[in-house]
C-alpha positions in Angstrom: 0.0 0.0 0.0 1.2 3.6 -0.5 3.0 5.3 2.2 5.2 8.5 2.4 8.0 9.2 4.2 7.5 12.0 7.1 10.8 14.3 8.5 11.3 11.7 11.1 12.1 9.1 8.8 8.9 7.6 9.5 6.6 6.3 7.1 2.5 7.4 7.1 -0.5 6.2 5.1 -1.4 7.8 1.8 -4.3 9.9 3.1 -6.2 8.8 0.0 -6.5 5.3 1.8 -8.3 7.0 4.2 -10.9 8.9 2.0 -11.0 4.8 0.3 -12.1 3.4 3.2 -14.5 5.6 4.8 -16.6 5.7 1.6 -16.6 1.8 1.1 -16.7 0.7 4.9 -18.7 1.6 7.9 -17.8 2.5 11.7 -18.2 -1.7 11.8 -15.0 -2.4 9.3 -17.7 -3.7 7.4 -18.4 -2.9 3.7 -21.4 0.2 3.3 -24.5 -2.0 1.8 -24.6 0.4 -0.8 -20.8 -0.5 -1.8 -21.8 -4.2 -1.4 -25.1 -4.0 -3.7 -23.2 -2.3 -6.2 -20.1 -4.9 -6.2 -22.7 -8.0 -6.4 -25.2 -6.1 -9.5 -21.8 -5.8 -11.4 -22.1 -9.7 -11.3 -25.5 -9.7 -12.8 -25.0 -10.1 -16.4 -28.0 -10.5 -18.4 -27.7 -13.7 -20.5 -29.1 -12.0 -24.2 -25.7 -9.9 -23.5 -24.0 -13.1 -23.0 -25.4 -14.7 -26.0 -25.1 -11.3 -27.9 -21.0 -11.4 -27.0 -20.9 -15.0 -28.3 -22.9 -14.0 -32.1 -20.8 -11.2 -32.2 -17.4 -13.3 -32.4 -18.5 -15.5 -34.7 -19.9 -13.0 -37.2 -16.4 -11.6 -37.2 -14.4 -15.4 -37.3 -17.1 -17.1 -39.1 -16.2 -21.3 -39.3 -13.7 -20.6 -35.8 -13.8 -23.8 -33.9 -14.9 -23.9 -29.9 -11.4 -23.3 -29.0 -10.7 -20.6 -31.3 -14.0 -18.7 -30.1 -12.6 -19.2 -26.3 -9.1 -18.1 -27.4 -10.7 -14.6 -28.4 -13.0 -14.3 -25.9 -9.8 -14.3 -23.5 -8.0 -11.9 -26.0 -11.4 -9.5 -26.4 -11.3 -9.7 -22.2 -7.8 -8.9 -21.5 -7.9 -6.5 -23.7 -10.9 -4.4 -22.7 -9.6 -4.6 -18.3 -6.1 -3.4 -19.4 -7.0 -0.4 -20.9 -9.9 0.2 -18.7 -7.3 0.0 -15.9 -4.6 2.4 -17.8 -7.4 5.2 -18.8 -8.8 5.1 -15.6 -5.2 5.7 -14.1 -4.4 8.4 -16.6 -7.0 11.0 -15.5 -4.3 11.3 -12.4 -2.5 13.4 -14.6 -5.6 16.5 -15.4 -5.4 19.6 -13.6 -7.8 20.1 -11.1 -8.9 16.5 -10.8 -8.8 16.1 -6.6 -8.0 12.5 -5.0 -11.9 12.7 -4.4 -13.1 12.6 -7.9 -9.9 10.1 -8.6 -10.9 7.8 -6.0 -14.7 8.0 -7.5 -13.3 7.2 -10.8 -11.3 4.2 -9.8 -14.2 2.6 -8.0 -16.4 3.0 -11.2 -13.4 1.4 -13.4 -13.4 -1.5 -10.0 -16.9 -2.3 -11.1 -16.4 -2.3 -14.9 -13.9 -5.1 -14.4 -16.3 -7.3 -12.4 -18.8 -6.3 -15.5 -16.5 -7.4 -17.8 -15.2 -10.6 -15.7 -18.8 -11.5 -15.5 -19.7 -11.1 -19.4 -16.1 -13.4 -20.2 -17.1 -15.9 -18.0 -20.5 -16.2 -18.8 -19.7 -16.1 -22.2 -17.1 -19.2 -21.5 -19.4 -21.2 -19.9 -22.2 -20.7 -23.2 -19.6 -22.3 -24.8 -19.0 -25.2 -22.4 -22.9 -26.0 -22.5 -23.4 -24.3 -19.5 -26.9 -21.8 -19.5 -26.2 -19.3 -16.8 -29.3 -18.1 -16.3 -29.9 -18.6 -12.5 -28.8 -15.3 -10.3 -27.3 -17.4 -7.8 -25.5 -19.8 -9.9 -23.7 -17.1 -11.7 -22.7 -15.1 -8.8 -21.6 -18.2 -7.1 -19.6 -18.8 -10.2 -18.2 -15.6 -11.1 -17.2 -14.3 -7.4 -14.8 -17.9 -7.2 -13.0 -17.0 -10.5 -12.3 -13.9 -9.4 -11.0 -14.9 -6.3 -8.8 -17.3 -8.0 -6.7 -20.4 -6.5 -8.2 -19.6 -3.3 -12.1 -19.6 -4.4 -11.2 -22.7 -6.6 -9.9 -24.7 -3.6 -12.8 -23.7 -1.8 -15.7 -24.3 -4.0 -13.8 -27.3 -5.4 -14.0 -28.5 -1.5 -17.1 -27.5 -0.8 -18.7 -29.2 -4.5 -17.7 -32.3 -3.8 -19.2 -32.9 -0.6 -22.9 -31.5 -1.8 -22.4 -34.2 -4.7 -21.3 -37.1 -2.5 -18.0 -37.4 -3.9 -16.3 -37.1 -0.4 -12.8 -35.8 -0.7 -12.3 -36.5 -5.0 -11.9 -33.1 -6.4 -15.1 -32.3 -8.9 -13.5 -32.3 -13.0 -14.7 -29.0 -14.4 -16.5 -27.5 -11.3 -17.9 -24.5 -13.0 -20.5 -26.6 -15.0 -21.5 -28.2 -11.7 -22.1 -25.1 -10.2 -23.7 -23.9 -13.1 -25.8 -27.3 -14.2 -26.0 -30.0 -11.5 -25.6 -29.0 -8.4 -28.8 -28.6 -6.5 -29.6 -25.3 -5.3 -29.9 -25.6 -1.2 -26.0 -26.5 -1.8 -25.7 -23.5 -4.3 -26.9 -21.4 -1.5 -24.8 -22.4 1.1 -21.8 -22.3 -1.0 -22.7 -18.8 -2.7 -23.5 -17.3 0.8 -19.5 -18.2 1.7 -17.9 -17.3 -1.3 -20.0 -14.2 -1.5 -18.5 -13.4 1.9 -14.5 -14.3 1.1 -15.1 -12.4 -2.6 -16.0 -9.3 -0.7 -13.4 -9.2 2.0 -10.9 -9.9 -0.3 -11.8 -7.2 -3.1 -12.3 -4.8 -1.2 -8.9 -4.5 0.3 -7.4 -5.3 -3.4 -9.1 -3.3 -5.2 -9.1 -0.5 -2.5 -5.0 -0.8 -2.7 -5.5 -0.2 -6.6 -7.8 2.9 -6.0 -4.7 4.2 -4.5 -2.4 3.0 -7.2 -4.6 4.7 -9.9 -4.7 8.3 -8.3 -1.5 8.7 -7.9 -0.3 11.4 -9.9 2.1 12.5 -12.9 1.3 9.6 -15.3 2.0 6.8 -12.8 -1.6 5.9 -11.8 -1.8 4.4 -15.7 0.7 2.1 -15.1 -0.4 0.9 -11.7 -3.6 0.9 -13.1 -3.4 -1.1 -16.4 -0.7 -3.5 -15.0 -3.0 -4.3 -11.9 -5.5 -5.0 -14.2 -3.6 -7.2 -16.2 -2.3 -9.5 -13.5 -6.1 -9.5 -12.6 -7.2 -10.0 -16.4 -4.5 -13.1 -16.4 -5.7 -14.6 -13.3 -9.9 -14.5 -14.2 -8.4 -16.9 -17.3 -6.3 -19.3 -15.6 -9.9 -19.7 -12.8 -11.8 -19.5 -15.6 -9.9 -22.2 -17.5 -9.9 -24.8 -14.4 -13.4 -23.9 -13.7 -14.4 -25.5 -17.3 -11.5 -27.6 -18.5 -10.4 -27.4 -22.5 -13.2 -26.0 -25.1 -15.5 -29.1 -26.4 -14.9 -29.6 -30.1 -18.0 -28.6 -31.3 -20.9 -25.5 -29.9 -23.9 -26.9 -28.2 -26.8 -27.8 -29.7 -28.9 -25.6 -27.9 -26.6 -22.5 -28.2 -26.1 -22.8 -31.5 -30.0 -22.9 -31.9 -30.1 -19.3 -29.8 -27.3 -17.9 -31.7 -28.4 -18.9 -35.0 -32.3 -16.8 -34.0 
């Protein structure tokens, strides 16, 4: 986290910190509802987008295989977070723009990435046979990618035992979140991802509101290089969470696409 160094030789916290966490978390150290509502509607994707993202690609690589449409969707992803991140950072650099109107900035360009992570996944798991159109399933599903190895191990955990597979680790856990998994054990499982996702973005993402106001051109590279190590992450979850692309489009989602 930033810090700069006083006359004493001692180091002190960024005062934008501060300003970051009194508009995101309550006298409680808890996140403000309206900071949590807004984090969890970023998740909420609408699947006609999905299936929108999906027609779109293969208008513009018509004949692409399953694994050539996953390949760009990764591409189109890690392409749109980066240079979110780096023009978010970059309005450090305008005259006049306070740490205030920064910070605000940064947490807008915070949930444009879980937008984004949200429409890539989705959009993954179309491809995988996978219809995402239960809230719950898709937050579930969404919040452990982002949270990467740790919300893998977890759910991975957590997914065997509400199929009955004791300890064995479940092959491709993000279609049995998304497909077979009944939804008491959904529940349960969201309501404790749901509760790691937001503890743990909220102190990553707060560090990178930080990183993008800082001034004189720096904030674009903390902020497009943050989101890159993010981008890069969402694919390797995303990746485990489905296994390799099938060799051929569902059935069914090639029915949709082709409407």
């Amino acid at each position: 986290m930033a810090k700069n160094l006083s006359r004493t030789g001692k180091t002190k916290a960024n005062p934008a910190v501060k300003i970051a966490a009194k508009a995101a978390f309550g006298a409680d150290g808890k996140p403000k509802p309206a900071v949590e509502n807004a984090l969890l509607r970023a998740l909420d994707v609408q699947r006609p987008l999905v299936l929108a993202n999906i027609r779109r690609l293969r208008r513009r690589n018509p004949g692409a295989t399953t694994a050539e449409l996953s390949a760009k969707l990764e591409r189109d992803f890690l392409a749109g977070v980066t240079g979110g991140g780096a023009a978010i950072g970059a309005t450090a650099i305008l005259p006049g723009l306070g740490t205030v109107a920064s910070l605000s900035l940064s947490a807008a360009a915070t949930v444009g990435f879980l937008e984004a992570t949200a429409l890539y996944a989705q959009s993954v798991a179309e491809l995988h046979g996978v219809q995402m159109q239960d809230p719950e399933r898709t937050r579930t599903l969404v919040m452990a990618i982002m949270l990467g190895e740790e919300g893998t191990s977890l759910i991975e955990g957590l997914s065997s035992h509400a199929l009955g597979r004791g300890s064995a680790p479940v092959p491709a856990w993000g279609t049995a979140v998304g497909r077979s998994m009944p939804e008491t054990a959904v529940r349960s499982i969201g309501a404790r991802i749901r509760r790691m996702f937001l503890r743990k973005l909220l102190v990553r993402q707060g560090t990178a509101w930080v990183g993008r106001a800082i001034p004189f051109g720096i904030g674009a590279i903390v902020g497009g290089a943050g989101n890159l190590a993010m981008g890069r992450a969402v694919i390797a979850a995303t990746r485990q969470a489905f296994g390799p692309a099938p060799l051929q489009l569902p059935p069914d989602l090639l029915r949709e696409l082709d409407k």
